[in-house]
Phi, psi and omega in degrees: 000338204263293188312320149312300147288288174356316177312297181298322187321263218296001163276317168306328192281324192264327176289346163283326209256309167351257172319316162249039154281357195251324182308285202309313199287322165247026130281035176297324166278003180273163189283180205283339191275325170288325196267332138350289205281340196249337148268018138316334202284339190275310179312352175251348171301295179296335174296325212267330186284274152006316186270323197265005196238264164300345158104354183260130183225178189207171172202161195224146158255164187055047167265000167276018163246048198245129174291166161299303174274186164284146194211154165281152200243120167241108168262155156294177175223112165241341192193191186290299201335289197298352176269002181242320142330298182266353145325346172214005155291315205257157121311172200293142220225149200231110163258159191254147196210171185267121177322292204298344171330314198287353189290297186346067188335163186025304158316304206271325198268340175289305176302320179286340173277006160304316174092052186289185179258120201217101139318079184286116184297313187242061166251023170085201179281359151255342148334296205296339157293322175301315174300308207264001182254350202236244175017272195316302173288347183260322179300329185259348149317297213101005162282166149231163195269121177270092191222144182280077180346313168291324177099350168179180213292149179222149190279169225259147163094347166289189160214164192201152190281136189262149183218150205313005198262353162258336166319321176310297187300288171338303221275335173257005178243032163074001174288173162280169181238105183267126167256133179225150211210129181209181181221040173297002182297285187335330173238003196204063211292183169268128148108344186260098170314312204287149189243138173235133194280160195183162141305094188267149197231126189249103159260144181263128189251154184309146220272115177291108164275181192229341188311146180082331177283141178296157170263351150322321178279299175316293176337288186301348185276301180316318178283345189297287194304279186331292251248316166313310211275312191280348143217051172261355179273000000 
């Protein structure tokens, strides 16, 4: 049965992201915040489809501990679910990503009208300029910054080396830091076709400030808060 909905999920996910994938190319010319909300509308389709088909829903704790300005999001990574899930969790969000991604026909081209941050990961002390100068501008928009500490997806009950670059960005551009923590691994493995209904639980944890801080210091109070909060999921 499980193998079946899944099944179904994902044929309906693929006969909706067609058409408005050609919908997403030609908004390009609308301005970037707007065109935010309006290609966000297929991440609440799929969400909303993910409950009615598998059986998966989520509830969030903390949002009131969410600031008033744009802030950076240090999040856990367990699956595809959170990169589509806090598109209507967050205010509107600028993620951060591998430059080359954006090469992709279609798919890539679709992802640069995201207004993402896109990145070479393996440049080094200059990746962390290109982050805070993209960064610095999507925060000055009216984005907040989404970025995955680990650096890529980790299984449920892991852990992954958290690495500086958004605590880098936060600390220099004077924002807060939201840690933030979930367990969509469980229903929503990496890497896994098959999808299993559950409840998924998104906690928001109180907001780090950085001013005045290293960003070393911010990292480490954010892995602390996350990697405590994941195991209370």
């Amino acid at each position: 049965m499980l193998f079946i909905r899944s099944l179904l999920f994902f044929l309906i996910k693929t006969v909706l992201t067609i058409p408005f994938s050609l919908l997403i190319l030609l908004a390009a010319p609308v301005p970037a915040l707007p065109r935010y909300r309006f290609i966000t509308l297929w991440g609440r389709v799929v969400i909303w489809l993910a409950g009615w088909v598998v059986g998966i829903r989520f509830r969030v704790e903390g949002r009131e501990n969410l600031p008033q300005e744009p802030a950076v999001v240090l999040a856990k990574h367990q699956s595809a679910w959170e990169t589509i899930a806090f598109q209507q969790i967050f205010p509107p969000l600028s993620f951060v990503l591998k430059k080359n991604l954006l090469r992709i026909p279609f798919f890539g081209w679709g992802l640069a009208l995201f207004s993402p941050i896109a990145i070479d990961r393996g440049a080094g002390r200059e990746a962390l300029k290109q982050l805070e100068a993209q960064g610095r501008e999507r925060l000055n928009t009216g984005f907040w910054v989404l970025v995955f500490p680990e650096g890529t997806r980790v299984g449920v009950g892991e852990k992954g080396d958290y690495q500086i670059g958004g605590a880098w960005l936060a600390a220099k551009c004077g924002v807060p830091v939201v840690p933030v923590a979930h367990n969509a691994g469980r229903c929503w493995p990496k890497n896994a076709f098959i999808k299993r209904p559950g409840i998924i639980t998104v906690v928001i944890g109180p907001a780090i400030p950085t001013q005045g801080r290293k960003p070393a210091q911010v990292l480490a109070e954010t892995e602390a808060w996350i990697e405590a909060a994941m195991q209370r999921l």
